[in-house]
N, C-alpha and C positions, 0 to 999 in steps of 0.2 A: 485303764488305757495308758500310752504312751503320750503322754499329753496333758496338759489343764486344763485346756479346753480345744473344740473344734468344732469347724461352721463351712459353709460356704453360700455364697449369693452370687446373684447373676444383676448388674450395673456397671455404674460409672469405675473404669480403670484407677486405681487407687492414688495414681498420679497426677489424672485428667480427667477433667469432665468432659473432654470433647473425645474421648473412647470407652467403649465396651466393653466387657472384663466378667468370664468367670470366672469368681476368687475362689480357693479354700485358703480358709487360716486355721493354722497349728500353731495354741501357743505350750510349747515344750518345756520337757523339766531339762532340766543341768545333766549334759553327756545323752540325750535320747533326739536331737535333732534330726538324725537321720530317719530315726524309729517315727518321728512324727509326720516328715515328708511322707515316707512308706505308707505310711497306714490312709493321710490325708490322700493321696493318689491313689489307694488302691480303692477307697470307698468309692470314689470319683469314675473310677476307671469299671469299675462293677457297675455301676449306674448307665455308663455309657453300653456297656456290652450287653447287659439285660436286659435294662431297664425296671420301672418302678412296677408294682405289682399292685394287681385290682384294687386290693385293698388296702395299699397303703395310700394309691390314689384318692380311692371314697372318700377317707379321712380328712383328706387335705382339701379335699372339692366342699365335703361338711364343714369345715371350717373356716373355709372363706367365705361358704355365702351365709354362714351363722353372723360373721363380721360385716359383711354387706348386709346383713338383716336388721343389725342392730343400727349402722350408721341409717337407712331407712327409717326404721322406729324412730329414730332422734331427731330427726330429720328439721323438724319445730323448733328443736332447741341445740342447733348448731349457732359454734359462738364466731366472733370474727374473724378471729389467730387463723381457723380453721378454712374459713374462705380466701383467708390473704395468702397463707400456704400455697393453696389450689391455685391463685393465681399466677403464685410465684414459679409454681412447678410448671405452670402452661406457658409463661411465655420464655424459660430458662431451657425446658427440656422439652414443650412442644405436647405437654400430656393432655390428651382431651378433655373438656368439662361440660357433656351432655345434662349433669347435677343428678343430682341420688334418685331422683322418680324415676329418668328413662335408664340411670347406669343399673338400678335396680330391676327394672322389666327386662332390658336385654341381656343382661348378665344370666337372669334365670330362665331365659330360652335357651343362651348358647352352652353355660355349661354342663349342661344335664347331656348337651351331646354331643361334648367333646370325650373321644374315650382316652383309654391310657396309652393307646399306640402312638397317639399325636403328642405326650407329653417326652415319649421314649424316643420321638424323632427328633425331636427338639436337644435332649440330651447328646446325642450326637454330633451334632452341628456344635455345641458349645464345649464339649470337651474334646480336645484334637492332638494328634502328633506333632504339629507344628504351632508355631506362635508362642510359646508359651514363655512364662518371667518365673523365675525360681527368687524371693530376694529371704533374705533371712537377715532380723534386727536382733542383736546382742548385745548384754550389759558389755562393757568394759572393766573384766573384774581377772585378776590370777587366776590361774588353771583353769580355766573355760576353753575348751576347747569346740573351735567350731568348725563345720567339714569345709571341706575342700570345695572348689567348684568340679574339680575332674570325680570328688563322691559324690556330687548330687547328680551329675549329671549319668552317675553309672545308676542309682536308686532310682533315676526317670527309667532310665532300661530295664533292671534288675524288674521292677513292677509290671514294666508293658509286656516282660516275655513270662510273667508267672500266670501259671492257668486259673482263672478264678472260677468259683462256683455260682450260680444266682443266689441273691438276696433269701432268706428264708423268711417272711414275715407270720410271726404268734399270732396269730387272733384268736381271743375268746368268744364268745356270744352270751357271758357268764353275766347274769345282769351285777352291777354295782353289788344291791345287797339281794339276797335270795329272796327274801321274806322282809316284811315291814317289822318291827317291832313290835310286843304289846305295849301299846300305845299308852300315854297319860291320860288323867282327864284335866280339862280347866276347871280350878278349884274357887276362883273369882275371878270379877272383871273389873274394872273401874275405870274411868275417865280422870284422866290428870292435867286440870286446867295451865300447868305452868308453863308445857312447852304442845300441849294440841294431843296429847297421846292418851293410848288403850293401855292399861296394865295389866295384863293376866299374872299368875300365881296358879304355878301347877301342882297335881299333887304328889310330884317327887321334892317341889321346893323351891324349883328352878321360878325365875320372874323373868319376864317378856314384858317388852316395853317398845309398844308400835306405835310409829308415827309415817302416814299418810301424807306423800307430798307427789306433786304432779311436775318436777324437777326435768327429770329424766323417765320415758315413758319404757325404757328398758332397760333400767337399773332399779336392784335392791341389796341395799348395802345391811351387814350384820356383823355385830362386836357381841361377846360373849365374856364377861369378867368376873373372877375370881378374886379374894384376896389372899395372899399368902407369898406365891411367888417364890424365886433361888434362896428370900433370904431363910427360909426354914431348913436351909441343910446348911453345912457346917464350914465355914469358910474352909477345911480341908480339902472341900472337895469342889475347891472352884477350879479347876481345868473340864471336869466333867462337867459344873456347869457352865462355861464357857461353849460346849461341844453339844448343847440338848436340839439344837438344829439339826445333828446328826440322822434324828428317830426319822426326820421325813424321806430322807436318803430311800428307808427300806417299802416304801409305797404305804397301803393301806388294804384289810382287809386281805384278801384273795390276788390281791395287786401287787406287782411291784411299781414303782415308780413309773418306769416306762409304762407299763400294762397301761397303770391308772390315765398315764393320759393320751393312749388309743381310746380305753371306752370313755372318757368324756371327749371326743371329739365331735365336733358340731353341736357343741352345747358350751349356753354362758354360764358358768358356775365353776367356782373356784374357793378354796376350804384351806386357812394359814393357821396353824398354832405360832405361839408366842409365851414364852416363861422369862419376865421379865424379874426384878430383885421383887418388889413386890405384889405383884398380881402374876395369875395364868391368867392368857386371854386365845380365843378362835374367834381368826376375823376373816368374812366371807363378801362375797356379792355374787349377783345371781342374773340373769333375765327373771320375768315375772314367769314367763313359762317354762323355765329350769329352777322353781324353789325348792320343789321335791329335794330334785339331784342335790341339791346344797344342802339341804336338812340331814340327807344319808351321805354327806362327807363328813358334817358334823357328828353327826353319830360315829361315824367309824372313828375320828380323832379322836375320842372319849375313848373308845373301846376296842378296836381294834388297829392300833399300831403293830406295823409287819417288821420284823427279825427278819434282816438278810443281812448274812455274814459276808457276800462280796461287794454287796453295795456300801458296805461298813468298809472294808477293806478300801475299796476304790475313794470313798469319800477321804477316807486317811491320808492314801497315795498323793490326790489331788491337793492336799491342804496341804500338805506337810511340801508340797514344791511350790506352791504360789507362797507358803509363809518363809521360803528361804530366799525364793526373787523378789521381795517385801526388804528385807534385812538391807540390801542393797543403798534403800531409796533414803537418802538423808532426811526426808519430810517422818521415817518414822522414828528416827532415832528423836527429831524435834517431839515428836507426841509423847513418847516416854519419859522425856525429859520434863513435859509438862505436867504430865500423871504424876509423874513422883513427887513435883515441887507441890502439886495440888493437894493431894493424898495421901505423903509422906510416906510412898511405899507399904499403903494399906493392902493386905493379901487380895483383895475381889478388886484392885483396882490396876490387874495383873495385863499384860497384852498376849493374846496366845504366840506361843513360838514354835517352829519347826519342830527343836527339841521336846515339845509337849505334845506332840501326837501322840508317838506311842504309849502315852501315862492313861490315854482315853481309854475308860475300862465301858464295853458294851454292856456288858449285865447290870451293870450300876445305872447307866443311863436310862436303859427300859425300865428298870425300878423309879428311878427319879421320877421321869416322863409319867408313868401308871401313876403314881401317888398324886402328882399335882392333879389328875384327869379324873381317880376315881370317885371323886365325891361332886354330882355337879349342882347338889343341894342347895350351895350358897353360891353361883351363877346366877348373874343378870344378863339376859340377851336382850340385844336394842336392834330392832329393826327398821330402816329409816329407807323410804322410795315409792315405787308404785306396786304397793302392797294390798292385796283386796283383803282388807280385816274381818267380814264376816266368811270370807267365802277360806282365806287361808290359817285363820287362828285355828281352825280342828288340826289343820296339818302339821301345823307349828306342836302343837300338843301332843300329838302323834308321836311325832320325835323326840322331842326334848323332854316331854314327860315320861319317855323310857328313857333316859337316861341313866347312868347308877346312883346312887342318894346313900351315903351313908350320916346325913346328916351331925358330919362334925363341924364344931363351933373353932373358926381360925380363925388369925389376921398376919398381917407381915408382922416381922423381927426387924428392932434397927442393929443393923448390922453395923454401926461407927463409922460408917464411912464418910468421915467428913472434911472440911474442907481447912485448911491452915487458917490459921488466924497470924495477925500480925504483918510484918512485911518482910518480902523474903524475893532474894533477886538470885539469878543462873545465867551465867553466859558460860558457853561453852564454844570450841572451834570446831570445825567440821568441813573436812575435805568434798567441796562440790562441783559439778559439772560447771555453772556457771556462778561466779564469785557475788554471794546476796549476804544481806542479814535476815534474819525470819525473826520476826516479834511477837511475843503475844504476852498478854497483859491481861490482869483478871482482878474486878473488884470483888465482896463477897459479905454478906453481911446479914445480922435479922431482919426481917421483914414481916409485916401480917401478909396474909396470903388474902386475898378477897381483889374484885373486880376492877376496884378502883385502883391500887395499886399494879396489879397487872397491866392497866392500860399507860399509867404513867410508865413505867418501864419501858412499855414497845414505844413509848414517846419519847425517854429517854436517850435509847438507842437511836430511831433516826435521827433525832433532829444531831447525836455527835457526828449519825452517817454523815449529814448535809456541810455541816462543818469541816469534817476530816477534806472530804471530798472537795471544798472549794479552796480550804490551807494547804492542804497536804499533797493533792494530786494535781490540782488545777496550777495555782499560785508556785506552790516546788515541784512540779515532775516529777515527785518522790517516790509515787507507787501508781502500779496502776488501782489500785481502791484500797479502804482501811475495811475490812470487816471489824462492823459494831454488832455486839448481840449479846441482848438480856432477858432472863425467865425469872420465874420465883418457882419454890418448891414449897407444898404444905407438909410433906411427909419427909422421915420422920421430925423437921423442925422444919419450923416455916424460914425459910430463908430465901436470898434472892442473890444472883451475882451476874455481873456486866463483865464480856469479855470483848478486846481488843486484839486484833489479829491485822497482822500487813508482811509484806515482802520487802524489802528495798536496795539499796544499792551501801555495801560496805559504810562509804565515805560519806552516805548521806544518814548514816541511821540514827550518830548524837542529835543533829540537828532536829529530825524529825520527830523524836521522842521528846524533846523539850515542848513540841508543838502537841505531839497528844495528850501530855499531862496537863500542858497551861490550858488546852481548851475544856478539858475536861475537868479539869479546878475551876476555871470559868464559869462553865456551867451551875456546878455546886454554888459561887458564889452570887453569882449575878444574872443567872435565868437564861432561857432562850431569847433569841431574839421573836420580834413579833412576827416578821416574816417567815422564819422558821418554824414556828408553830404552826402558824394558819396554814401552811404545805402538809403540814404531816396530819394536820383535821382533817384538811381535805382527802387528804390521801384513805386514811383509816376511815372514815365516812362512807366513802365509797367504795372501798376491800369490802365492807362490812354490809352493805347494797347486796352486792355481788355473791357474798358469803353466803346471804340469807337467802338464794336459790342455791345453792349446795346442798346435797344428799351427806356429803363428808363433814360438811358443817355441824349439820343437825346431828347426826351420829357423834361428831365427836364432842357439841353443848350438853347434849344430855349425858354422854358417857364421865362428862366432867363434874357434873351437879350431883350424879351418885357416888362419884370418889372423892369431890373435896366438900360436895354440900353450897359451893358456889353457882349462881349461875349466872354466865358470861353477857346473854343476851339481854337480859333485863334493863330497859331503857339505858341501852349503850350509846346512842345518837344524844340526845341527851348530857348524857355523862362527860363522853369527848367534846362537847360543845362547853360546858362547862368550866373545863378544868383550865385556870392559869397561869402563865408565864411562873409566880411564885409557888407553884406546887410542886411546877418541874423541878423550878432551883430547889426547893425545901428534898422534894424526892432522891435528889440527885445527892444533895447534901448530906444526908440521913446516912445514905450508903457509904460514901466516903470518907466520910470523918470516923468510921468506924476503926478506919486504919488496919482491912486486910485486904492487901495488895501481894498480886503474886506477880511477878516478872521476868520468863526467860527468854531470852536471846540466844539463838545460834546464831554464827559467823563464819562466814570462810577466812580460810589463813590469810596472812598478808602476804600481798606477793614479794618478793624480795628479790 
């Protein structure tokens, strides 16, 4: 396409909410702006003249009331956010709130007969010869050239007098997969008291680990993990892995991309790979009554990833023009500048550029992509929602016990990629729209990795948020917020690091920086305050309430206990209540006095 991307929607006038507005947007590559007007008005312009076809209607009719179906199934377990929204829309924009029982009865009398002439009259009325706003937003960069108003306005011509053809819409009837697999059997089962779940052990190798929760009466969420991951190929070939998102570009099976997501339309089920440094993972969710559907994407990501050399092509096209309208934006030159002070210019700690598209070799990828996939011997899938375990474990087996098994014995490679020690500062200038300094600041240090320390950390961090936030923003006007934010990593060393991020004003940035080291020396020396603690108990006490009706929760506690052998939830209310003031300071201390400190600042020039 001529284009990165393209859309359009029917609402609020982009300028006003008190107008109307069918939009298209075209966001375009460098010298194709006319090509993107074109194409966005002639799709536009086709739709009006023909209109949409039976069956690209069905589709869309399937898929809204699959979404009304599921907002009805949840219906119990709608949260507040959700009601206040609904409020807010009804008395802002007047939208009725009949609630999901009668929006759900009348919806599925009237659409079933409404047909597609009424959606093609509709078209009409909203795409027109008159009225219309052409606006076009562009960097301010050298040789950019961008059209005229007397060329856009001959392209609104040029388009209304070319003769177009109707829509031609592919439909298959080709189901998903032909045939089921020859299925697995379950080779055991067992009950694991730690987190409520069902173990199976299939006999390709594969492990299944259900847990049974009454959350969400139309969600089932699934992770699938591997060990190994990008770091088993050869930092040579990290632009290729950089680019392994590419494989999904070419659809799946019998599918392209598109295809695939006609025939899942009016179905919840949805199938993600992932090749992280070290793990493969495929992570899903489903309705209860689309698990099939989800089990045969899974299968096909193992086995059949689809080869399309123009969808390869067009994925290049695309990347390689949003990675040169990137280059533009001073916030990346700021992250490079941090990667490098972090990582000293470690190879896998590269950022993709324009110039590396073309290096993406496809045959190499498909290679790459097969190898992590073909062995799913040592795969753990976690299944976490409203799952019938005796009635869906055969089906589960089904699948995933035909999966391929070559049963080889791996783990990830530490690849070195690690973190500076010592103290090391960067200021750099940098030409910007509007004249800031950009800060960010990074401790880094050993750590054990286990539960308790994990909690101190995310304690750590607010209670500097609540700090920064009453010195720094409140008290100086300094920024509009300091982002605080700290993790620990167990792999390949256990280590833990707090990073500091703000924007601010040129003339305020010495001052400011003298304030987030003393507080955060502070800290190390002398604790939180007691007020400050007992907010962030509180706070985490009840995240963690709330957490433990999450489907994402539980999927992601157990997916954590099989990779680091920790597990998070075990008497955590407890644990937070326990922890104080001098664990902070000692935690906080531990890290610090370590003395690796990273610090770059960009700056706009001085004005002169």
């Amino acid at each position: 396409p001529p284009f990165i991307y393209a859309g359009t929607f029917e609402g609020d006038f982009f300028v006003a909410k008190t107008k109307d507005a069918f939009t298209g947007v075209a966001v375009c590559k460098e010298g194709t702006v006319e090509d993107g007007i074109a194409n966005l008005l002639r799709e536009m312009e086709r739709a009006r003249q023909f209109g949409f076809t039976e069956t690209e209607y069905n589709r869309a009719r399937a898929e809204y009331l699959r979404q009304l179906e599921s907002a009805y199934n949840e219906r119990d377990k709608r949260k507040n956010e959700e009601y206040v929204n609904e409020y807010v829309r009804h008395f802002l924009d007047k939208e009725p709130i009949p609630g999901i029982e009668n929006e759900y009865a009348i919806i599925n009398q009237i659409a079933p007969n409404i047909p597609v002439a009424a959606l093609n009259q509709m078209m009409q009325a909203l795409v027109t010869d008159t009225n219309q706003v052409v606006a076009i937003f562009g960097p301010e960069k050298e040789g950019i050239q961008m059209p005229t108003k007397d060329a856009v306005l001959q392209t609104l011509k040029d388009v209304k007098a070319e003769k177009l053809t109707a829509y031609v819409d592919k439909v298959s009837d080709e189901p998903l997969m032909a045939e089921k697999p020859q299925g697995g059997k379950i080779i055991s089962e067992k009950e694991n008291p730690i987190f409520g779940t069902t173990e199976l052990t299939l006999s390709n190798g594969v492990k299944v680990i259900l847990k049974k929760t009454d959350f969400k009466a139309d969600e089932i969420r699934m992770k699938g993990t591997s060990l190994g991951g990008s770091s088993l190929f050869p930092d040579s070939e990290i632009i290729n892995i950089k680019s392994l998102d590419a494989i999904s570009a070419g659809g799946l099976g019998n599918f392209s991309a598109v295809d695939l997501e006609k025939v899942l339309a009016g179905k919840k089920a949805s199938v993600n790979y992932g090749i992280g440094d070290k793990t493969e993972n495929v992570t899903g969710s489903c309705s209860p009554k689309d698990l099939e559907t989800m089990l045969q994407l899974t299968y096909l990501t193992f086995t059949a990833p689809r080869r399309d050399d123009d969808a390869f092509a067009s994925y290049k096209n695309r990347n390689k023009a949003a990675l040169q309208n990137q280059e533009l934006n001073p916030n990346v030159a700021f992250g490079d500048s941090i990667q490098a002070a972090i990582y000293m210019h470690h190879p896998r700690a590269i950022r993709m550029k324009s110039d590396m598209i073309d290096k993406i070799d496809y045959d190499k990828l498909m290679e790459m992509y097969k190898d992590r996939y073909k062995d799913a011997s040592d795969f753990t899938f976690i299944f976490v929602g409203n799952i019938d375990i005796a009635k869906d474990k055969d089906l589960i087996a089904e699948y995933l016990g035909a999966l391929p098994a070559i049963n080889r014995k791996e783990t990830f490679r530490d690849t070195k990629l690690e973190m500076r020690k010592g103290t090391y500062k960067n200021e750099f200038i940098k030409q910007q729209e509007t004249p800031k300094s950009s800060v960010f600041v990074v401790y880094n240090g050993k750590c054990k990795y286990n539960q308790k320390n994990n909690i101190l950390m995310s304690m750590t961090s607010q209670i500097l948020d609540l700090v920064y936030t009453e010195k720094v923003r409140e008290e100086e006007g300094g920024t509009y917020g300091v982002y605080v934010g700290g993790s620990l990593s167990k792999y390949p060393k256990e280590t833990a690091l707090l990073q500091i991020i703000f924007d601010t004003a040129p003339d305020k940035k010495d001052k400011l920086m003298k304030i987030i080291f003393a507080e955060a020396e502070n800290l190390a020396k002398a604790g939180p305050s007691d007020a400050n603690l007992k907010k962030v108990k509180e706070y985490m006490l009840k995240k963690h309430t709330e957490d433990l009706k999450e489907n994402r929760f539980w999927l992601g506690s157990i997916d954590e206990y099989i990779f680091t052998g920790v597990d998070m939830i075990k008497d955590y209310e407890n644990l937070v209540n326990s922890i104080t003031a001098k664990e902070v300071q000692k935690f906080a201390d531990d890290l610090m006095k370590q003395k690796n400190e990273v610090e770059v600042t960009m700056v706009s020039p001085e004005k002169k």
